[in-house]
N, C-alpha and C positions, 0 to 999 in steps of 0.2 A: 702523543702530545695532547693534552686534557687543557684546550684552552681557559676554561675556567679558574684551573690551581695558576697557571702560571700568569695570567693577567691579577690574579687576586681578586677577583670582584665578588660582590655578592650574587647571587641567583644567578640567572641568564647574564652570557656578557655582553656589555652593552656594545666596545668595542669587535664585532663577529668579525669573522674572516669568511671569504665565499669556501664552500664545501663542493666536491665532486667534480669539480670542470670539467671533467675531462667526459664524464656522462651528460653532462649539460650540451656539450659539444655534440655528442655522440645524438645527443637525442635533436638539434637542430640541423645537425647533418640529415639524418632521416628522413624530419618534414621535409627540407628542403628536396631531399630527391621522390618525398614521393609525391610531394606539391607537385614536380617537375612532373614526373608520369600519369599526374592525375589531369593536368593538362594537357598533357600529349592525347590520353584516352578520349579527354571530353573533345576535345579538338576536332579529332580523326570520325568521332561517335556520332551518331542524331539519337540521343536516348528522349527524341519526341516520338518517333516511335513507339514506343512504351507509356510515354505517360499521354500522350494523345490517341495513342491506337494507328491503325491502318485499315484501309474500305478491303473492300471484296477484290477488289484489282491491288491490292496489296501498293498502294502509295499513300501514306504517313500523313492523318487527317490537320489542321490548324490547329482547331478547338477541340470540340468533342467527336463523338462518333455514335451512331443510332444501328440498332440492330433490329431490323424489322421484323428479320425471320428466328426470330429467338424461341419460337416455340417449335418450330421444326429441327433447329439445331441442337434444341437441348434433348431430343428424342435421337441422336447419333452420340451419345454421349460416350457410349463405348468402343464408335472408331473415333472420336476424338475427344478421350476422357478430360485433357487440359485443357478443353476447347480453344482452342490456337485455330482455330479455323473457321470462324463465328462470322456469317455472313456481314458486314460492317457498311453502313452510310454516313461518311462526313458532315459535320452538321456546324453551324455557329454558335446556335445554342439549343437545349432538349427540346424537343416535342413537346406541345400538348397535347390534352384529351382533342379530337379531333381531327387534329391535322393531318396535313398530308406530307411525306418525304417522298420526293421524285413520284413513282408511283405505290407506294408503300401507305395505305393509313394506319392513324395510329388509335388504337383503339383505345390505352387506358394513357394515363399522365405519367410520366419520364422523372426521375430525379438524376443527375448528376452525381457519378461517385465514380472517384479518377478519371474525370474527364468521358464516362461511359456514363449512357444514357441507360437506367434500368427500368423496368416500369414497374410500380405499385398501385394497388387499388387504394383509392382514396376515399376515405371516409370521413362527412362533415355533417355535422349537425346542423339541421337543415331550420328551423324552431325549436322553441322551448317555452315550458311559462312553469315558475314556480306554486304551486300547491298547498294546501296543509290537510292533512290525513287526520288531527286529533286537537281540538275536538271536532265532531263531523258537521257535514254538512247540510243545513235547513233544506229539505226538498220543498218546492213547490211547483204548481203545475207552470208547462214550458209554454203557455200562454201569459200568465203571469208577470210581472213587472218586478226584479228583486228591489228590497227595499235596506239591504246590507248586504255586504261581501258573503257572508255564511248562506246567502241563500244563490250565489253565481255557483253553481256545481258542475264538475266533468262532464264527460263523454259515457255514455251507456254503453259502447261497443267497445273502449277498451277497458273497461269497470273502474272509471275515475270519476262517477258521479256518487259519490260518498264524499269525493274530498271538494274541498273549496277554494277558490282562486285567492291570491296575495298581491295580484299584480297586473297588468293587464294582457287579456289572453292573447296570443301569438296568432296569426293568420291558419293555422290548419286545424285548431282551435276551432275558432267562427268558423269554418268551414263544417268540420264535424259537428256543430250548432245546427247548422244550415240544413246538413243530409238529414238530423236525427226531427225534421219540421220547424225549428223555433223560427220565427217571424225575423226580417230583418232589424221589426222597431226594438223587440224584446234584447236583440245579439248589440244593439246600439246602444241600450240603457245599462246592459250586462257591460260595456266598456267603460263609459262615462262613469259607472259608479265604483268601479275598480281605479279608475284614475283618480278620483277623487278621496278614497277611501279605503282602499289595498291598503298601504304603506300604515296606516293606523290599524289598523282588522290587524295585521302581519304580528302585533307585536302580542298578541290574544291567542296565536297559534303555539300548540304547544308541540307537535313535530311538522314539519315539512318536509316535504319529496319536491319533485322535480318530476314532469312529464316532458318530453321530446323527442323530436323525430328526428331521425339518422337518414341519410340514402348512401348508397354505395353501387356501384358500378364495376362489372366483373363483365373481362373476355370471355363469349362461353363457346368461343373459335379456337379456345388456347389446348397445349396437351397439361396432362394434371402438373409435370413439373414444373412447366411454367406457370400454370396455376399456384402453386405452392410459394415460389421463388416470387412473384406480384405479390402474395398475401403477407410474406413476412417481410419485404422490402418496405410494404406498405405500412404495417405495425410498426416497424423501425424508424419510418419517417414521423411517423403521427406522436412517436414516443421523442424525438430528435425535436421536432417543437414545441412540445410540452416542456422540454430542457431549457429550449431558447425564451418561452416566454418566461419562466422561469428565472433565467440564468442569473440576475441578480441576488434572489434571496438565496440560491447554490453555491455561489463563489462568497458570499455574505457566512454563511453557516459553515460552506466546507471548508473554506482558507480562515477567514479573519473570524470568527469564532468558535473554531477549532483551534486554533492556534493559542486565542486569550485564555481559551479553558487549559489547553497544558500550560500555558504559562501560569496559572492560580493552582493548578495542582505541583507543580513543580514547587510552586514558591511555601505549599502548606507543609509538602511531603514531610521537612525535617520536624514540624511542632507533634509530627505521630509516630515519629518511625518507630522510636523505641517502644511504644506499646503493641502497635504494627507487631514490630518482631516479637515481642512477645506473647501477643496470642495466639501466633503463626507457629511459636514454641509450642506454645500448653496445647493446641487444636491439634497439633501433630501427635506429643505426645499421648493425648485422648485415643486419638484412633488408636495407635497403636497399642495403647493399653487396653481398650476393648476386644481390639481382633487378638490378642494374644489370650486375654479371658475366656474368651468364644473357643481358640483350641484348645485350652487347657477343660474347659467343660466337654465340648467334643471328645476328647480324649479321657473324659471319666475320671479325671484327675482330683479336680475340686467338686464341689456342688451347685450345682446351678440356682441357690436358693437367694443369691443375691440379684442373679440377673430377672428374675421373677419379681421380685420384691421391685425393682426399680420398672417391670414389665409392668407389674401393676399399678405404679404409682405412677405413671405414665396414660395408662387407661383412666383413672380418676382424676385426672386433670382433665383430659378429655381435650379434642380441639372443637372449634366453632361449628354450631350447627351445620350453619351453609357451606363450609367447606367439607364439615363430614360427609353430608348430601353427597355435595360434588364428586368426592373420591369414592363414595360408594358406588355412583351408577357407574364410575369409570373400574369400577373392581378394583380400585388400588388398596382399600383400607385391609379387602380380604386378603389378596397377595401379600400384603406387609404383614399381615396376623400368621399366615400360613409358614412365612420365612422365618419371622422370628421364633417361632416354635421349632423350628427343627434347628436351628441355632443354638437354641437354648435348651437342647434335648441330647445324653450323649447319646455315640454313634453305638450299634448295635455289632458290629461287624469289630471280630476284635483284631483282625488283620488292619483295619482302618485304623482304629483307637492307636495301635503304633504309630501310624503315619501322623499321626494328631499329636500325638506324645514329643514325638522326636522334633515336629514343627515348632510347637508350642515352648520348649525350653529352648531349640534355638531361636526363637523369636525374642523371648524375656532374655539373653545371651544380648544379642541383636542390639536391646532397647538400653540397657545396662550400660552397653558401648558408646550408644549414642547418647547417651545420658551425660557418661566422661568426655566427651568429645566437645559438648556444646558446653561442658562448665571450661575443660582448657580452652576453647577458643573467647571466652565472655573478653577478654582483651578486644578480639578481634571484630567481634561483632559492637564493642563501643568504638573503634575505628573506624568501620563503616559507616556506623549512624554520625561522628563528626564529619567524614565525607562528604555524607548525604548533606548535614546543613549546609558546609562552609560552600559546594556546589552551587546550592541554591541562592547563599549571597550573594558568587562571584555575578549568576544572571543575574539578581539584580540590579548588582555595581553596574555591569553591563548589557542589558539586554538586549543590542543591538547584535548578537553573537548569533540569534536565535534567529534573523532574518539570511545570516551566513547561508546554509542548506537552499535555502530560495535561488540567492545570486548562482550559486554554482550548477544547482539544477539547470536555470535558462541556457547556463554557458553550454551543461555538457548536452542541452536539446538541440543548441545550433550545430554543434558540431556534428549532432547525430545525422543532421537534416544533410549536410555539405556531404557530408560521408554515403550516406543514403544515394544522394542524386551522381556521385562518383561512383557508386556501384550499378545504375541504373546505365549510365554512359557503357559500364565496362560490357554487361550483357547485349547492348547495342552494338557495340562496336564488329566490324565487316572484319569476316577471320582472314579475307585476303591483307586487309591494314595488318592485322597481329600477324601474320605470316613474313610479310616486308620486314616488320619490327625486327622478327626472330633472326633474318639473314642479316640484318646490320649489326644484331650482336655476334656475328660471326656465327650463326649455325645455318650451317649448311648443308645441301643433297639432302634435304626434306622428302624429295618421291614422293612415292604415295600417303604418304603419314603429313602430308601438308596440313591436312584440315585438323589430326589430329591433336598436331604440334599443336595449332592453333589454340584450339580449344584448351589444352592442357596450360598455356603462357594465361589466356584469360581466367580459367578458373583459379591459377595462382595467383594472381593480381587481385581477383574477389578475396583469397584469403589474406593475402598479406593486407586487403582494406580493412578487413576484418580483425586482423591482429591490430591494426592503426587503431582501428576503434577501442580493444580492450586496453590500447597503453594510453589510450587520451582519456579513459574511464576511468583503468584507479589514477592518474595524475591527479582528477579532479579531491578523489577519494584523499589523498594524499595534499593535497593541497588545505582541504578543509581540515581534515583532522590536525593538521601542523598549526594552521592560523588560529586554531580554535584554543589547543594547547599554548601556543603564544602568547596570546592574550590572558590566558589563565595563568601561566608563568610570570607574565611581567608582573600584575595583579599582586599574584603572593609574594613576590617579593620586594614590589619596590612601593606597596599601598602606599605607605607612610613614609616613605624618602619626598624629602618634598622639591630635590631637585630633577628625579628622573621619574616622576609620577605621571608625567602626561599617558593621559591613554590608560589611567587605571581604572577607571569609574566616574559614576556621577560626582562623586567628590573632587575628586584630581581638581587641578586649576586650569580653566581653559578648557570646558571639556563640552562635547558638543555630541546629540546620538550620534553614532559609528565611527567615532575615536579610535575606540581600543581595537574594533575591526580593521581600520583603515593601516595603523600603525601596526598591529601583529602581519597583515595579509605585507604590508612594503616591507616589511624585514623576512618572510621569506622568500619574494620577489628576489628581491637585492643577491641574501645570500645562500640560500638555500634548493635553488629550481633542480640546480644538480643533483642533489643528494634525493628529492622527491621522483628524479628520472629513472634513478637508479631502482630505487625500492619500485617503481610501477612499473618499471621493467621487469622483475622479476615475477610479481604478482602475473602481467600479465601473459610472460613467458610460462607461468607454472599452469593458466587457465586455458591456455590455447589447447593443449592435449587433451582436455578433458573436452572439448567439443569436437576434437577431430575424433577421440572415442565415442561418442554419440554417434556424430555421423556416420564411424565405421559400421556404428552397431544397428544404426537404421537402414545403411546400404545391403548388410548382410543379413539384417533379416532373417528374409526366407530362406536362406540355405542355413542358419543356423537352427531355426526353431526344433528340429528334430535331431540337433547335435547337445545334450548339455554339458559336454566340457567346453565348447567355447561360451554357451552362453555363463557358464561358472569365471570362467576364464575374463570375459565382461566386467563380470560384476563383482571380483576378486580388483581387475584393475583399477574401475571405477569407484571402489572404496576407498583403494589404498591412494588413488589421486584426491582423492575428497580430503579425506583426512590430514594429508598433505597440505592441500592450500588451504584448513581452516589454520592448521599449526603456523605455517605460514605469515596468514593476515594478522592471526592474532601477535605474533612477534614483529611481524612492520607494523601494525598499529603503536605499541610502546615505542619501538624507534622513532619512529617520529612526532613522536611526546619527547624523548628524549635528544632528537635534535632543537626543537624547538625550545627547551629547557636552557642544555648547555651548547648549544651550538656546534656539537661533534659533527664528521663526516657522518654517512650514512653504516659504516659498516663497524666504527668503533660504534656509532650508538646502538648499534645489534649487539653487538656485546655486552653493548651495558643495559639492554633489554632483557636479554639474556640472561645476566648476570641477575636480574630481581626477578623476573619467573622462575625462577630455581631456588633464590634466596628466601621469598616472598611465593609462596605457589599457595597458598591459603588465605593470604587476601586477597590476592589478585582474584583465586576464584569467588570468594565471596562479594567481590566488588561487580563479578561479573554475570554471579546470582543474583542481585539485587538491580542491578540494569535488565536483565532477562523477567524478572518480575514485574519490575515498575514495568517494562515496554508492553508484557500483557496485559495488564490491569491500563493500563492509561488508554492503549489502543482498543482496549475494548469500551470503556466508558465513555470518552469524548466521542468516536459516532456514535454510542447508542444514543447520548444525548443532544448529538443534532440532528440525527434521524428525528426523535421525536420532536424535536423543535420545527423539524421540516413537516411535521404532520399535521401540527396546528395551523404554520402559517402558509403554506402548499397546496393548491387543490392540485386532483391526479397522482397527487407524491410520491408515488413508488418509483417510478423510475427516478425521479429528482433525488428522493431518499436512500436510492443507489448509488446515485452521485455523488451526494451528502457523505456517506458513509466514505468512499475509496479516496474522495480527497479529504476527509476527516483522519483516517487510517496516515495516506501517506504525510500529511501535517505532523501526526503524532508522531512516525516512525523518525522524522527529520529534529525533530524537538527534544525527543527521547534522545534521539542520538547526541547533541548536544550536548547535554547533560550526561551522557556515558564517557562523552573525551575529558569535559569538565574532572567529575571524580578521578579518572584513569591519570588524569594531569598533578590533578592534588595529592597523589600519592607517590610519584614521581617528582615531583618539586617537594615534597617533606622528607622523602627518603633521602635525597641530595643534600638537602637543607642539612639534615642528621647529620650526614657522613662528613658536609665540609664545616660547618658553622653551628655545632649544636642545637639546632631546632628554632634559632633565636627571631629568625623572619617568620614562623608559622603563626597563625591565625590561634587566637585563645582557646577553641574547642580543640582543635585537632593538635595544639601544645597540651592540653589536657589528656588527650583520649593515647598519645603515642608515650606522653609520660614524659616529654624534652624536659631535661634543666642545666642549667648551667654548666654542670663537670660529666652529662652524660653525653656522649654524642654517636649514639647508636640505637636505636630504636627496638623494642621488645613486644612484636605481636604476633612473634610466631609459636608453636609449639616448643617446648627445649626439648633436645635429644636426649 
């Protein structure tokens, strides 16, 4: 039953029917029993244990917990490599420098991380005072009275009397005035005229430094690991508030202008594509017509008298001085002189000259093919670049699509968190409770394998959390890519219907930002939750094996490492699953482009997914080279451009610029995707379009690039057999 033919509508039907109940069911049955057992766990559990710690008498701190003897326990590390046995003090909140626990002091300062008190050496800048290095500074005698800022000069003992003060000097400063003899009146008039006159001098300075004192404070009671473990705790903090002071120009550059930059390349992408592609042709081409020139002179074939000719005319151009410099002290210019002569030189060896011979004609073989390939697909590749625009208008119609990827993030972080602290209870939980448990499901005469049982009912409950987690994961996955395709569907079909337009765009009547989101996400709400349960069920049926393979392969380890048929054995499975769930995703991904198109169940629209991978296998991959392209180029340009933007307006910026960068990346990869379901969508709603209604709802470029008219209603951008 093909709801679409038989209601008669156009595009998606407006009228849906709910899809899969019977998995929708199946999948609220589930939560609800494991809602029920994740209650029972947290119930029965004190997982504060764990997130608060327990002292030395082993009773379960409030708050946090302080380890005094942390440097003695971490020198037993080998009878208690997990340190599960870490001398602990209950505390309210960490230590400072100082203090005293019960009778314990505390030599350096404590930071809290899970509710454990760690210690770090703390390093603060204790003064400072800005300088200028150039031009230098007026010496005059330290009796003397200066009569301009160029004549206040540094300190002789740390060689900062060349440079000159900007500002008024800092207290260790005047002190090192004081040791070096200068009079109090002189160190008094040296202030007064930097106050007065710094901030003007300042703008006369052509570099400035910075002079300042650091102090730091180091246990030298501690053993070296714990020396080690304070020194990078302590880096880590120092670099943690450099973040924090930070954090709005981070969350400024990594989210919201990372985000407006993909969204500007996105919206340019289609005014170049087709040059794009085609210098992407001719640069491909190029290579390969030189590396194929390169064997056929290797091989003694032709004459190398052209490659010289263009050797030459290449050295008479010559590049710029200073970079010639440059590459010479680094030997590069000789190494590229030294290559391209034996390139250009045939081989001497005439065993080799075969192997050059044989390369070189199947290479021009090779190139000849590819040459026919790229002229039969020139259909295809004008399909694409209409893709690419008509993509790019639907964001603009709607750009609220692009904040999609955000909302469902937050969602699938709550659940991460709920899931997290229900695995935390299960590890808590008293295996006499899960012992009890196991007798009231009827098993019985346990004996000695009490504890075992135990153990075994808990660690299965970690995975079946674990499973919960992978089918609450692609839900999400599935959720978005369905509402995204929605939106795109309704769009192509009903832009211009001016009764069922709500929800298409800025134009639509009545339209307000996150329309088209609100309306796509309620219509799969409504009718569609089933069929999304179903497909993320299998997803995450198919992923679960592949992490009980890891883990088998990380438990077996050591008894494999000198076996390689298991480890072949491994990595034969591990393939063949791989391979599997990409084939997989990428068939639930069109499914549910094509639920959301015509409103199928979940396993007819496998079919009809199906059915265009097989029919369509040459645009779909090219739709899916050209998503794999754009996501590197975009993912790499938008951090590197807010990396640098974080370098002008950032002091300290590396770690920020780190920051910069992974929430730059993940912006991109969420934005890119977007735009991947978009196209994936538009190809799927014009294919349909074709089959039932000749092409007459498509968009002017991609009516153009697919060739719709009026008596065709089949579409022509594959190869013919």
């Amino acid at each position: 039953h093909d709801p679409q033919k038989a209601e008669g509508t156009a595009g998606p039907v407006i009228n849906r029917r709910c899809t899969d109940l019977i998995w929708l069911f199946i999948f609220l049955v589930y939560c609800a029993i494991f809602s029920f057992c994740s209650y029972m766990v947290m119930a029965a559990s004190n997982p504060q244990e764990l997130w608060h710690g327990v002292d030395h008498n082993k009773e379960p701190c409030d708050n946090k917990i302080y380890f005094p003897k942390l440097y003695k326990d971490f020198t037993d590390l080998i009878k208690d490599p997990y340190m599960q046995n870490l001398y602990g003090v209950c505390v309210n909140a960490c230590p400072k420098q100082g203090d005293m626990v019960e009778d314990w002091f505390v030599p350096l300062p404590t930071l809290a991380i899970a509710n454990r008190c760690i210690p770090y050496q703390h390093t603060a800048t204790a003064n400072g005072t800005t300088m200028c290095a150039w031009p230098r500074c007026e010496l005059i005698k330290s009796e003397n009275l200066p009569k301009t800022p160029r004549q206040v000069c540094g300190l002789k003992l740390d060689k900062t009397d060349n440079y000159w003060l900007v500002e008024k000097p800092d207290t260790w400063l005047q002190m090192g005035w004081r040791n070096e003899g200068v009079s109090d009146g002189v160190i008094q008039s040296r202030v007064s005229i930097m106050k007065e006159k710094g901030e003007a001098a300042k703008q006369t300075c052509e570099v400035l430094v910075h002079r300042g004192m650091t102090t730091m404070l180091e246990d030298r009671s501690a053993s070296i690991v714990n020396k080690l473990v304070s020194k990078y705790t302590g880096y880590a903090f120092r670099q943690a508030q450099v973040l924090f002071n930070n954090l709005a120009w981070v969350l400024g550059l990594g989210l919201g202008g990372s985000l407006v930059l993909c969204l500007i390349i996105i919206m340019f992408v289609p005014c170049c594509v087709k040059l794009v592609m085609a210098v992407l042709m001719c640069s491909l081409f190029a290579a390969l017509l030189l590396a194929d020139y390169i064997l056929f002179v290797q091989a003694d074939i032709v004459p190398n008298t052209t490659g010289k000719a263009i050797h030459d005319l290449l050295e008479d151009v010559g590049v710029p001085d200073a970079l010639e410099k440059g590459l010479d002290a680094l030997g590069v210019m000789a190494n590229v002189t030294s290559v391209t002569d034996k390139m250009l030189r045939a081989q001497e060896d005439a065993e080799m000259q075969k192997w050059y011979q044989w390369a070189a004609i199947g290479l021009a073989i090779g190139i000849c093919l590819l040459f026919c390939i790229v002229i039969a697909l020139r259909h295809n590749f004008k399909v694409l670049a209409a893709l690419l625009e008509v993509a790019s208008q639907t964001l603009r119609e709607m750009p609220s699509l692009l904040l999609f990827p955000f909302l469902n993030l937050i969602s699938l972080a709550c659940w991460l968190v709920l899931l997290l602290y229900v695995l935390l209870g299960t590890l808590a939980l008293d295996n006499s409770v899960a012992m009890r448990w196991l007798e009231k499901m009827g098993v019985q005469n346990l004996g000695l394998q009490d504890v075992k049982n135990a153990k075994f009912a808990k660690r299965g409950f970690m995975w079946t959390t674990l499973f919960s987690f992978l089918w609450i994961y692609f839900y999400h996955i599935a959720a978005f890519q369905t509402t995204i395709a929605g939106a795109v569907a309704h769009w192509y079909f009903y832009r211009l219907d001016p009764e069922h337009s709500a929800g298409t765009g800025i134009h639509s009547k009545g339209w307000f930002f996150g329309r088209p989101l609100v309306y796509a996400y309620c219509r799969v709400v409504r009718y569609h939750m089933g069929s999304l349960a179903l497909g993320s069920l299998i997803l995450a049926l198919v992923t679960l094996p592949r992490i009980i393979l890891e883990y088998l392969d990380q438990q077996s380890k050591r008894a494999s490492e000198n076996n390689p048929v298991v480890q072949l054995a491994f990595r034969a499975i591990r393939c063949c699953l791989w391979c599997f769930d990409q084939c997989l995703k990428w068939l639930t991904t069109y499914s549910y482009i094509n639920i959301a198109v015509s409103g199928r169940p979940f396993c007819k629209a496998a079919h009809k997914s199906f059915v265009i991978l097989a029919k369509y296998p040459v645009q779909v991959t090219l739709d899916y080279l050209a998503s794999t392209v754009l996501q590197a180029v975009v993912g790499l340009l938008v951090p590197l451009c807010m990396v640098m933007a974080a370098y002008f307006k950032m002091g300290s910026w590396v770690v920020c610029g780190v920051a910069v960068a992974l929430l730059a990346y993940m912006v991109t990869r969420m934005a890119v995707g977007v735009y991947d379901i978009c196209i994936s969508a538009l190809f799927v709603c014009a294919i349909d379009d074709a089959e039932k209604h000749g092409g007459k709802y498509a968009p002017d470029e991609l009516r153009q690039a697919f060739g719709f008219s009026a008596r065709r209603l089949t579409i022509d951008v594959e190869l013919s057999s």
